[in-house]
N, C-alpha and C positions, 0 to 999 in steps of 0.2 A: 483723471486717469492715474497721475500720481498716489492718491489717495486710496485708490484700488489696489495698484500694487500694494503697497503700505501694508493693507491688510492681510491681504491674501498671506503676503511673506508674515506678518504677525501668527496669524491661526496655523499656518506650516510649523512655523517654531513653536508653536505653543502646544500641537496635536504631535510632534517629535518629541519633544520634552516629556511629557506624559507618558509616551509609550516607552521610551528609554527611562526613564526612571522604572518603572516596571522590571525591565529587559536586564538593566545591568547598573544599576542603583545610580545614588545620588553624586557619589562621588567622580563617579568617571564623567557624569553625563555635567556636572556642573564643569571638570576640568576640562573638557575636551573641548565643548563649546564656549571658552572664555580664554583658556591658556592659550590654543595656536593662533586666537584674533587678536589678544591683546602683544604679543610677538612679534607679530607681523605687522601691528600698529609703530611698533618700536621702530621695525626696522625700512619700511618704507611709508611712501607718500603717496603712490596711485592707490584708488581702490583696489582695481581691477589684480596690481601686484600684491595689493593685501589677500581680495581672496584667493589668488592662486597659493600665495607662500602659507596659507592659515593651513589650504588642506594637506600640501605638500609638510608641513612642521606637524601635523596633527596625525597622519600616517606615520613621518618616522618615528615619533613619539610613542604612539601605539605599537610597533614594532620594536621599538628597542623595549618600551615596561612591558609587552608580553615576554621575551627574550631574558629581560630581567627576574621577572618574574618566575618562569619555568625553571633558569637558573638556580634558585635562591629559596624555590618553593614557597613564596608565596603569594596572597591576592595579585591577581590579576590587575583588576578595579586601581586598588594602592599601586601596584608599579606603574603602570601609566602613569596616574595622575603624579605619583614624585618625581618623576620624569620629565614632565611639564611643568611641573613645579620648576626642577633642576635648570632646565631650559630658557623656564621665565627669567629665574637670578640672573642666566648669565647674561642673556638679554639686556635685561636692567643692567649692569654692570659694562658692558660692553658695546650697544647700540652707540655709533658714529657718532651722532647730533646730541642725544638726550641721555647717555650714557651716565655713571659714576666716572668712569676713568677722561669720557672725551670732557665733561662738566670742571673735574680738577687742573687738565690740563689748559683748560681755555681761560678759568679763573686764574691759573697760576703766569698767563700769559698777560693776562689783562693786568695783574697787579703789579708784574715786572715793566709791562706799558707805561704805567700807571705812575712806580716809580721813578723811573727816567725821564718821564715828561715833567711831573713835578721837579726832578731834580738841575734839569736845563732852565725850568720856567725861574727857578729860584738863581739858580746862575747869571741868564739872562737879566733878570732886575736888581743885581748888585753889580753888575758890569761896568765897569769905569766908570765906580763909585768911589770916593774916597774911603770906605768903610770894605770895598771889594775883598783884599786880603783878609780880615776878619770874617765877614760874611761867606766867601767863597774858598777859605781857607783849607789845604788837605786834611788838615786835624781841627778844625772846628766848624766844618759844615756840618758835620753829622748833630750837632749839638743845636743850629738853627732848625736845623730839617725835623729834630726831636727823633731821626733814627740812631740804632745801633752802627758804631763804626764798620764793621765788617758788612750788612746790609747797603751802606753810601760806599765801603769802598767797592762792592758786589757792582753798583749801577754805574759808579765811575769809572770801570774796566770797563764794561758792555760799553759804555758811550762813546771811552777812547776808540774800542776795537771799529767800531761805526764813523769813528773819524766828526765826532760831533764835539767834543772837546779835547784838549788838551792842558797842560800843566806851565805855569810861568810865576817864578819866584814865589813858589809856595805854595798857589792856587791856581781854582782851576778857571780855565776861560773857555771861552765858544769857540769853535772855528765859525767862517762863513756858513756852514753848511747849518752846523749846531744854530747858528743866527735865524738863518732863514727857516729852517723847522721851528724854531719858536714865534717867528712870526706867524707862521700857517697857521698855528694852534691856537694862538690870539688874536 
């Protein structure tokens, strides 16, 4: 049965295709059927919410590039589809999960994770060492770490504000709390 549908839905698409390309060229007929599906792919995760949002995004589309179009005087066909086009970027740029912007700001989180666990993990194993003060020092950790001083003093705020380390003759040390997060993590 699956296997029938399968088709039936194939030669549907295939015997629309054909007469819209006729009807109202290649243009509209490739952005219509590709731009509100792949949108709605962006933007959710049910089928069911895809097809609904595809046709509900493929109306207003076609509604605003006709509107654009009369506007501006001209193609039809073209304002839609740059419409869709317009629609998809933002899409692309703006989708929650798979976005440009949610993508920068999730890397940009992970690397500030990234460095403050590094930078406890390194604390942590110079810790009431005899080399601590060098190792752990406010002006020569950044030089073990291989980062930029304003970068380690960046992660060394954030850690204070969190209450995971603090400052003792010159360096820095773990609180309990900074302790016990670094055991979690190893």
């Amino acid at each position: 049965m699956p296997a029938l549908i399968h088709y039936v839905l194939m030669t549907m698409v295939s015997l629309t295709v054909v007469a819209s390309f006729q009807a109202v060229g290649a243009i509209l007929v490739i952005g219509l059927m590709i731009g509100p599906a792949v949108i709605a792919y962006l933007w959710t995760d049910s089928v069911k919410a895809m097809l609904i949002s595809s046709i509900i995004i493929g109306i207003i589309c076609a509604v605003i590039g006709t509107e654009v179009a009369f506007t501006l005087d001209v193609s039809i066909a073209g304002a839609i589809a740059t419409t869709i086009g317009i629609a998809l970027l933002i899409a692309v740029i703006c989708t929650p999960k798979t976005g440009y912007i949610a993508t920068y700001l999730r890397q940009r989180h992970l690397r500030r994770h990234y460095r403050e666990t590094m930078m406890l993990c390194h604390i942590y194993t110079h810790m009431n060492t005899p080399v601590a003060a060098i190792e752990n020092g406010i002006g020569t950790i950044h030089e073990h770490l291989n980062w930029k001083p304003d970068y380690t003093h960046q992660a060394a705020s954030h850690l204070k504000k969190q209450g995971l380390l603090y400052v003792t003759n010159g360096y820095y040390m773990l609180t309990d709390k900074g302790v016990a997060q670094v055991k979690e993590i190893i």
